[in-house]
N, C-alpha and C positions, 0 to 999 in steps of 0.2 A: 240295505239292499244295494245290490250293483247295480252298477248302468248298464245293461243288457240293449245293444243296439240293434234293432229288425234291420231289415236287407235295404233301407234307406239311409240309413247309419243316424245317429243322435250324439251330435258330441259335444261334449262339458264345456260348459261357456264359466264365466269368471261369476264366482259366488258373491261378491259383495252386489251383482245386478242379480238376483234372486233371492234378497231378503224378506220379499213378500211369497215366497215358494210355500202354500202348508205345510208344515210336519205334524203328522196324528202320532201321539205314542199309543202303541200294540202291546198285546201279548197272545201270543198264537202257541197252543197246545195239539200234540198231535200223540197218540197210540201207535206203539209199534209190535206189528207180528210176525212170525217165522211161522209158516205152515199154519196151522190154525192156534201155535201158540203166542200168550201174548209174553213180549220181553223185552220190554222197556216205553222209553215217550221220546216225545222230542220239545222243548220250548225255544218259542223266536221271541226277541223284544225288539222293538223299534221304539227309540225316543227321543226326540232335539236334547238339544246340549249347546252351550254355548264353549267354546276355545279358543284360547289368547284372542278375545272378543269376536270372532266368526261363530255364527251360527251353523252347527252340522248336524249328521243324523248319527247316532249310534248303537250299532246293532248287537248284543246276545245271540248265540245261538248256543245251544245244549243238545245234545244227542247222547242218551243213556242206555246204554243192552245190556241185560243180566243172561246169559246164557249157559250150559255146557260144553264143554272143551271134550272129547274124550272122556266123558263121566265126570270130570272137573269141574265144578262149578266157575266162572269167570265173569267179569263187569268191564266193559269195554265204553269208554267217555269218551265223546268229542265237544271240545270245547271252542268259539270263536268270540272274539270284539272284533267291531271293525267301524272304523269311520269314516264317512263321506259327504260329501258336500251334497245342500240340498236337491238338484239334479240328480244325483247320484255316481259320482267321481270320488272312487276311491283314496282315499291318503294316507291311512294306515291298519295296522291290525295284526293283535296276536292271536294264537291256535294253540291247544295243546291235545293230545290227541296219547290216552293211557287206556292199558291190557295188561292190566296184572303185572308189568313189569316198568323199566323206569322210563316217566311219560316222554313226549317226541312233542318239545316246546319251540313255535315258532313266533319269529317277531317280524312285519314286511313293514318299509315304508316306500310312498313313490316319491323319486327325485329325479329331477332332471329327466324325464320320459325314462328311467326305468323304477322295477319293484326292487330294492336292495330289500334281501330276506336273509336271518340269521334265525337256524336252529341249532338248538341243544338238546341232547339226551346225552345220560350216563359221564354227565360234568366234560363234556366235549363240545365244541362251538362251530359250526361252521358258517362260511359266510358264499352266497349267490347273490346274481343281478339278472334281470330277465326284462330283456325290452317289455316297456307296459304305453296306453296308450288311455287318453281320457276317455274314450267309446267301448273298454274294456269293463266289464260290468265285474261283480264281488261276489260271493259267497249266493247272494240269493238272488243273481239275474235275473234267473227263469221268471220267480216270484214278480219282480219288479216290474217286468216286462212286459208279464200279463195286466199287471196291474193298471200299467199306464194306459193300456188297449187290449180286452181281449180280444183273444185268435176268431175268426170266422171258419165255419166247415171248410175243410180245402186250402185254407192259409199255411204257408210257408215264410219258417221264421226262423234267422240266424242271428248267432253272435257270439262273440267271442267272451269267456269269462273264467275265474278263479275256482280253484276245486278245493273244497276243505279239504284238507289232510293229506292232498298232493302237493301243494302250490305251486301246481303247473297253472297255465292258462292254454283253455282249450276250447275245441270247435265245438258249438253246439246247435245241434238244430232240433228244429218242431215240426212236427206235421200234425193238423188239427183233419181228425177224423170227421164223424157222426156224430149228434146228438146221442146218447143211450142211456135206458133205463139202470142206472147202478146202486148197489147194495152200500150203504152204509153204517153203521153201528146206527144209527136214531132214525133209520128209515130207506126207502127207496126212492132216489133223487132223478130227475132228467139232468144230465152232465156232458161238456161236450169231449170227448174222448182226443188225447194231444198223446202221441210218439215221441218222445226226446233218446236223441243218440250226441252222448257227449263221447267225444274221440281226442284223446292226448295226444301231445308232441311226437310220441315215440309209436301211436297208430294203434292202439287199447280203445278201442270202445265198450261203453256201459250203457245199456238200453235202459227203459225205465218207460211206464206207460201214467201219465197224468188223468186226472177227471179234474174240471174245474167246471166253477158253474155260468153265470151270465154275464159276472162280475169280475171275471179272470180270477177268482180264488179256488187256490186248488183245494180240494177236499179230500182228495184218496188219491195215491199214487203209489204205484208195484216196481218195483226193480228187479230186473231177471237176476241180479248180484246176492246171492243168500237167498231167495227167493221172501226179501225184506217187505212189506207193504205198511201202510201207516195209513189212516185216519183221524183227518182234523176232531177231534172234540172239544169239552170243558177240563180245565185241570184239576176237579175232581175224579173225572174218568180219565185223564192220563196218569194220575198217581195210586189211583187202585193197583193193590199187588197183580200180576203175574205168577206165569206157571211156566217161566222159563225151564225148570227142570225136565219139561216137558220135550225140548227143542235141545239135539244135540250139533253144533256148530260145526263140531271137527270130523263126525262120522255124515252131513250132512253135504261138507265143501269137498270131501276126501274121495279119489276118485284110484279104485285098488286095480294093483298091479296083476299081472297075470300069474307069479310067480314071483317065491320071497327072493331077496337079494343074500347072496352066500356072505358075505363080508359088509354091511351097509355102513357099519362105524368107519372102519380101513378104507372103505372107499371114495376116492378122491373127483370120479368122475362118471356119470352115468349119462346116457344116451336114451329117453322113450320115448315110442310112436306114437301120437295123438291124435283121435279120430273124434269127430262131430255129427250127431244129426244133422245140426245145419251150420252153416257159417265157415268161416275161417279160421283156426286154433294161431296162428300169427297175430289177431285181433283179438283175441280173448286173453292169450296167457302173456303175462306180463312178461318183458325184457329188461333185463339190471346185471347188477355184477356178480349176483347168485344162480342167475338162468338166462339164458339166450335162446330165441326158438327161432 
C-alpha cells in the first residue's frame, strides 16, 4: 500500500524506528463487471518480507479483463509489485500492463527524492525521473488510507499518489457522502458512500464512486471509465467464468462520427468537435503526441 497522506500530511519517518510497526499478510479478491457483464477479477496481496535485513511490506496487485474488441475476443492484464516500508514509503516497483500486443514493462525506484522509472515495450527502453516525496502514497493509497482511519460523512480527503499503468503521480481527492443502503453480490450492505476524483499532471480526471464499510474497507467501487465496477468477494467467486462475450469494449468506448471520412488511411490530420452532457471534453480526453484537445 502507499502512504496516502489526508490534508495533515503524514510523512515517512526512518524504518529501522518502526520495527515493531504490524504487518498482517492479505489476500483480497475482487469481481469485475461491464454493464451487467461479468469480465474478469482483480487480486491484492499484502505480505512482510524481509530485504538486505530491513523489514518491508510487499504488495501483488493483478487485474484480469477478458473482453470484446470490435467482435474480437481480447484479455487485457495489469500486473504490479511494489515495496515499501512499514509506514508505507515507497522504494520500488515493477508493472507490466499487456492487450493482446507486446506488454508496457515498467521498473521505478526512489532515489535521492526522485522516482527514476524505466520502461520497455517492443525491445525499446526508455528512461524518466519525476520528483517523488516520502508523503507520496503507491498504487493503493486510497486503500491505505482508509485503512489507517476511515472517512466520517462530510470528510475531506487529499493526497497525492501513483497510478498503475500511468506512472504519473497525481491529485486525489475524497468526499465521503451518506451512509446508504447498497447492493452487493452476498447481500444489501449499510456503506458509507466516498467520491474519488483522481486528476493527472496534464489536467485528465477519472471519477470513480467508492462504498466502504465501518472499517474503511472498500467493498464496491464504479468508475465512470468503461463504466467498470467490481465487488470485493471470495476467490472462488472471482474465478468463476464469465460471459465477457457478452460486453463489447470497442463498440461500447467508440463514440461515431456524423459522417464517414473520404480518405481516413491518406489522412494525416483531422480536426473534431466534441460535446458533453456534462463537464469539460479538455478533462476527459486525453492530451499526447497522437491528440491534443
Amino acid at each position: 500500500c502507499g502512504n496516502g497522506a489526508n490534508e495533515s500530511g503524514v510523512a515517512g519517518e526512518d524504518a529501522s524506528s518502526n520495527d515493531n510497526i504490524p504487518i498482517a499478510e492479505r489476500e483480497m479478491w475482487n469481481v469485475c463487471y461491464m454493464g451487467r457483464s461479468k469480465v474478469g477479477y482483480e487480486r491484492t496481496t499484502v505480505r512482510p518480507v524481509v530485504r538486505e535485513g530491513r523489514r518491508v511490506v510487499e504488495i501483488e496487485g493483478l487485474v484480469h479483463l477478458a473482453v470484446k474488441r470490435f467482435n474480437d475476443a481480447t484479455e487485457m492484464e495489469i500486473r504490479f509489485t511494489s515495496r515499501e516500508t512499514p509506514e508505507g514509503s515507497l522504494l520500488d516497483f515493477e508493472s507490466s500492463v499487456s492487450a493482446g500486443v507486446a506488454p508496457l514493462v515498467t521498473h521505478g525506484k526512489v532515489e535521492g527524492g526522485q522516482l527514476r522509472i524505466r520502461t520497455t515495450t517492443q525491445g525499446k527502453t526508455t528512461a524518466t525521473a519525476i520528483p517523488w516525496s516520502d508523503q507520496y502514497g503507491g498504487f493503493l493509497a486510497v486503500e491505505q488510507s482508509l485503512g489507517r482511519g476511515p472517512m466520517e460523512p462530510g470528510e475531506r480527503r487529499t493526497m497525492r499518489a501513483l497510478v498503475p499503468g500511468s506512472n504519473q503521480v497525481a491529485d486525489v481527492e475524497l468526499l465521503a457522502g451518506d451512509h446508504e443502503s447498497v447492493k452487493l453480490l452476498s447481500g444489501t450492505y449499510d456503506l458509507l458512500r466516498i467520491d474519488s476524483i483522481v486528476t493527472l499532471p496534464g489536467g485528465q480526471s477519472m471519477r470513480e464512486t467508492l462504498w466502504a464499510d465501518r472499517t474503511g474497507e472498500i467493498l464496491r467501487r464504479k468508475a465512470d471509465t468503461m463504466s467498470l465496477e467490481s465487488y470485493r468477494v471470495t476467490k472462488a467467486v472471482a474465478l468463476e467464468s464469465g460471459d465477457a462475450g457478452a460486453y463489447d469494449l470497442g463498440e461500447g468506448l467508440s463514440v461515431r462520427v456524423d459522417r464517414p471520412l473520404d480518405q481516413p488511411h491518406d489522412t494525416t490530420r483531422i480536426r473534431y468537435r466534441v460535446t458533453l452532457d456534462g463537464g469539460d471534453p479538455a478533462a476527459v480526453f486525453t492530451a499526447g503526441e497522437s491528440q491534443r484537445v
